[in-house]
C-alpha positions in Angstrom: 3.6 4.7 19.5 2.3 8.1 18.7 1.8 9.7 15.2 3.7 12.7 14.5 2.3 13.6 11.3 -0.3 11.7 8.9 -2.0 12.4 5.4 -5.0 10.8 4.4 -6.6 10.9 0.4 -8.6 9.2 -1.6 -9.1 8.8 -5.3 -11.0 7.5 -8.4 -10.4 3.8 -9.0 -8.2 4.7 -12.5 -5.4 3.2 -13.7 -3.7 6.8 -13.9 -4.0 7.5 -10.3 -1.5 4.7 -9.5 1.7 6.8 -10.2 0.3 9.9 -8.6 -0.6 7.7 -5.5 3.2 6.4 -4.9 4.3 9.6 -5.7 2.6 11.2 -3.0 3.2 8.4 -0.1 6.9 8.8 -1.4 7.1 12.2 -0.6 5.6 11.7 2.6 7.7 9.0 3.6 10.9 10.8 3.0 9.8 13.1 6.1 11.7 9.9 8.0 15.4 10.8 6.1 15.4 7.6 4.7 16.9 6.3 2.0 16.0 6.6 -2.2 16.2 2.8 -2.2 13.9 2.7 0.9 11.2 5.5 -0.7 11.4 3.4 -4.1 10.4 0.3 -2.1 7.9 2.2 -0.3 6.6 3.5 -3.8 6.6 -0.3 -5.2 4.5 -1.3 -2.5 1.8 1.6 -2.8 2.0 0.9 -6.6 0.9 -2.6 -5.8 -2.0 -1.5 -3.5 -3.3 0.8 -5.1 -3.0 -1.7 -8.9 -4.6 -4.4 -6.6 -7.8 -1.9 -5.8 -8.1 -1.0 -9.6 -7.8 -4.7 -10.9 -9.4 -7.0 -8.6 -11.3 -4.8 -6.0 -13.4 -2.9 -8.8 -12.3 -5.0 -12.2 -10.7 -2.0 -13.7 -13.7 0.4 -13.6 -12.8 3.6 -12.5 -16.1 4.6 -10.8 -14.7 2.7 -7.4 -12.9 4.8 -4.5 -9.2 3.9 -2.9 -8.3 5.9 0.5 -4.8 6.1 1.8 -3.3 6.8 4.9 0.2 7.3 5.7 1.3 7.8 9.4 4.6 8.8 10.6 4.6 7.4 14.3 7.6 8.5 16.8 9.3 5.3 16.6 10.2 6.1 13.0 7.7 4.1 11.1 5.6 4.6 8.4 2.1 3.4 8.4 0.1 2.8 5.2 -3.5 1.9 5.1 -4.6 1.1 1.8 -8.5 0.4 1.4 -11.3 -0.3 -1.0 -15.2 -0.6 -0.7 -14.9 -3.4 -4.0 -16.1 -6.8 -4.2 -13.8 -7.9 -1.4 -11.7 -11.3 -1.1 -13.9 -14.5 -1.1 -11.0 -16.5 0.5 -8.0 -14.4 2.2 -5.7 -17.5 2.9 -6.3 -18.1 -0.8 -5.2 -14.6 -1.5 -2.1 -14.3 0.2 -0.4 -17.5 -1.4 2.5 -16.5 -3.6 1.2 -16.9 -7.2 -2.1 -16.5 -6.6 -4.7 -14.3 -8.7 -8.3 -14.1 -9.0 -7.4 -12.9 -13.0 -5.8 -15.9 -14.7 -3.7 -13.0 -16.4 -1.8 -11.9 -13.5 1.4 -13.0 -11.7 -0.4 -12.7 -8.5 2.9 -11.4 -6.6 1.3 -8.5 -5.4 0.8 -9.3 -1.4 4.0 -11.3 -1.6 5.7 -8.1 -2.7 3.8 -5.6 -0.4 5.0 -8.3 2.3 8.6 -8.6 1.2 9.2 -4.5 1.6 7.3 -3.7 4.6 8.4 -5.3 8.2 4.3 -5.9 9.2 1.3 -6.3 6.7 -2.6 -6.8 7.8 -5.2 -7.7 5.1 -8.5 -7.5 6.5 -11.4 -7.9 4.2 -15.0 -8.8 3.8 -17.2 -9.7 0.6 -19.3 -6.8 -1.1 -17.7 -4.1 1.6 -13.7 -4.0 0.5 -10.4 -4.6 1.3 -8.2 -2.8 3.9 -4.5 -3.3 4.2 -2.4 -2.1 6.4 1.5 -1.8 6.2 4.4 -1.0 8.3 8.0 -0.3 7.9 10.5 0.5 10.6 13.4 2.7 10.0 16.5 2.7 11.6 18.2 6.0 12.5 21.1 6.7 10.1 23.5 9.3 9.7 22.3 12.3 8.2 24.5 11.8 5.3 22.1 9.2 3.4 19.2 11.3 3.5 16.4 11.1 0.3 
């Protein structure tokens, strides 16, 4: 697979940037004439990234960074790589269990969501250096008629 077009940003760690960060992967995405149901899934799952960086990578200070890149590849898939340089995961099978949060506050939904929407999802992570996770969606080819 080969990428046809990409964008890559980063961003201050702050609760604000979450909407302006699914926004812009939104638009992105809809390069792939998908579907408004599929770009509000694809929005819900950069929403949940990017709120995981801000609450659990960097406890809600804003003075951490969160880098984004989305890849179209030929195949018509979107690619998102989501990544931190927080405190990292102490135990990553931990983390990925439904219900599961490091802040007795939270639902801890937020992998099984990003997992639910996308067809692939990679978590890679390593204590003191960050988080990086990487997502994939597949789209099929429609009829022009459904376009976002």
């Amino acid at each position: 697979m080969n990428v046809i077009n990409y964008v890559r940003f980063e961003f201050p760690s702050l609760p604000e940037n979450v909407s302006f960060a699914r926004s812009c992967v939104g638009a992105f995405a809809s390069q792939l004439n998908c579907t408004l149901d599929d770009i509000e899934e694809i929005k819900l799952v950069v929403s949940e990234a990017v709120s995981n960086c801000i609450i659990h990578a960097y406890q809600k200070q804003g003075d951490g960074r969160i880098e984004i890149i989305a890849s179209l590849l030929d195949d018509r898939s979107l690619e998102l790589t989501i990544k931190d340089y927080g405190k990292g995961i102490d135990n990553l099978e931990e983390a990925l269990q439904p219900s599961y949060s490091s802040d007795p506050a939270r639902m801890g939904m937020g992998f099984t969501f990003m997992k639910s929407f996308m067809d692939e999802m990679l978590v890679s992570s390593k204590p003191d250096e960050g988080t990086s996770v990487i997502l994939k969606r597949h789209f099929i080819t429609r009829d022009r008629e459904a376009y976002a």
